[in-house]
C-alpha positions in Angstrom: 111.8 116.1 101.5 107.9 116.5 101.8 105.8 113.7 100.8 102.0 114.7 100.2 99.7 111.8 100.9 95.8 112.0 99.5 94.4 109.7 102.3 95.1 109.1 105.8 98.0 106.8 106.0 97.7 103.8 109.4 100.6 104.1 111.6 102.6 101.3 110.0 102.3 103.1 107.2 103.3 106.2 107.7 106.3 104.7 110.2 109.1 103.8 107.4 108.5 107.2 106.1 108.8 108.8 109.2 112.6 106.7 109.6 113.2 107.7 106.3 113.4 111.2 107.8 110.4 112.5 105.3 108.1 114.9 106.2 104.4 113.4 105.6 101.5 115.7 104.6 98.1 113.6 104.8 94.6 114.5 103.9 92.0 112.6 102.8 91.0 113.7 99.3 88.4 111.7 98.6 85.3 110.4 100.9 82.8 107.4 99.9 79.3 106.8 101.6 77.1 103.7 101.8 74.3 104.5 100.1 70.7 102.5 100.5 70.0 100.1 97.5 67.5 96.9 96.6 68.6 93.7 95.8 65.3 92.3 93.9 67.0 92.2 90.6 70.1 90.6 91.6 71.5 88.6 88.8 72.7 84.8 89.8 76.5 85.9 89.7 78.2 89.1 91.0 81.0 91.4 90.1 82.5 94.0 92.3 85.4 96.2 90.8 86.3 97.8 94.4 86.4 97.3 98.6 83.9 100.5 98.8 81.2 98.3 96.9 82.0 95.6 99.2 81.8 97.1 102.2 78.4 98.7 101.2 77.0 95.4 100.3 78.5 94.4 104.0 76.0 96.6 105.6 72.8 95.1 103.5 70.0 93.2 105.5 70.0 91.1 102.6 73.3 90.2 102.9 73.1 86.0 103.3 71.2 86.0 99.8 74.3 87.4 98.1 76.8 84.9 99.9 74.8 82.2 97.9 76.4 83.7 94.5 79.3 83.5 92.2 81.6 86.7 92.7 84.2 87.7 90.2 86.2 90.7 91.3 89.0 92.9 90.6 91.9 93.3 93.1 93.4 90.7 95.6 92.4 93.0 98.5 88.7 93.0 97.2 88.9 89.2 96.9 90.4 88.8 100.0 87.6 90.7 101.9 84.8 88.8 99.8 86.4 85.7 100.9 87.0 86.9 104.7 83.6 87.0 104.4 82.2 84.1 103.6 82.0 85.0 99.1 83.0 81.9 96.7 85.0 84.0 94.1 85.3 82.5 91.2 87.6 84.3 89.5 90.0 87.8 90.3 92.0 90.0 88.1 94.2 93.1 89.0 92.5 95.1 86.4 88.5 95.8 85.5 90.0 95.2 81.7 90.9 91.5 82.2 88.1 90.4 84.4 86.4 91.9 81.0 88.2 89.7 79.0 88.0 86.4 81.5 83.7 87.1 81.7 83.3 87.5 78.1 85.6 84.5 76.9 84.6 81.7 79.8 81.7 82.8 81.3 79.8 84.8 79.0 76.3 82.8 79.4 75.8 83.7 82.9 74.2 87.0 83.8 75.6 89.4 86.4 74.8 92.3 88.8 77.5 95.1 88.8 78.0 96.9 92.5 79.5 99.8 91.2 80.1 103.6 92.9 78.9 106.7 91.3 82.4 107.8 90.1 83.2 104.4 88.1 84.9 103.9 84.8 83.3 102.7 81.9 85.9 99.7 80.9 83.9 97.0 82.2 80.2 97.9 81.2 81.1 98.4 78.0 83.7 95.3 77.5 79.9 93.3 78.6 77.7 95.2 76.2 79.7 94.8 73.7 80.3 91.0 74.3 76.2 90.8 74.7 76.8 89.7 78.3 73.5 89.8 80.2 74.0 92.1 83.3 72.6 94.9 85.2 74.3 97.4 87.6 73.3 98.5 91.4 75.2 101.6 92.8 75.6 100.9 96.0 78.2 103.6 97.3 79.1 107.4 96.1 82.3 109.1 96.0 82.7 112.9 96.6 86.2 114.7 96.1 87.4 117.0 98.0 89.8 118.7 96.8 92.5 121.0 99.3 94.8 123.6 98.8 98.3 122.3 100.2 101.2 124.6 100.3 104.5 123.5 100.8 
């Protein structure tokens, strides 16, 4: 049996398929790049919906401003690499849906900056807008597919 990965697996995780005795085809369909961005209009709290936005925001000169603010994210990965690095995250869902829902029930008065990716889904900007949530959004990485023929 063939197992077709979209991204390059690490070695531990391609090992247990490997003992399984499946055959692993790995290519990375998708690759994300940092891209430059100002911080001037940085709300007082932060949301970040993925690791890519993280890592961009990693790379920023501007960086020890940012470690000053309230982060709410979704994913435990995302939250543990905000706290790895020194982000007080306030609050972490597993989906963009119920962060939503936890920002516009207990902390709808403050106002947020969004580090999003070019290829993002809509579910939490408009969950805010509609909630009248103050908040503005800063793309700080973009996403380019690419696609591959496999054949099996």
């Amino acid at each position: 049996m063939k197992i077709l990965s979209t991204k390059t697996l690490t070695d531990s995780q391609k090992k247990p398929l490997i003992e399984a005795g499946l055959e692993l085809i790995e290519n990375d369909f998708i690759n994300t790049k940092i891209k430059s961005f100002d911080l001037k209009n940085t709300n007082e709290s932060l949301i970040f919906t993925s690791q890519n936005a993280v890592e961009s925001i990693l790379q920023h000169p501007e960086l020890e401003t940012l470690k000053k603010k309230k982060v709410y994210c979704v994913g435990i990965k995302t939250k543990n690499l905000l706290a790895e690095n020194g982000f007080e995250v306030i609050a972490y869902t597993g989906y963009a849906a119920d962060l939503a829902e936890i920002i516009t029930l207990i902390y709808k008065s403050e106002s947020y900056t969004f580090f999003s990716g070019n290829k993002r889904r809509d579910t939490l900007p408009d969950a805010l807008k509609e909630a009248g949530v103050t908040f503005n959004e800063i793309e700080v990485y973009e996403t380019t597919l690419t696609p591959q023929k496999i054949i099996f």
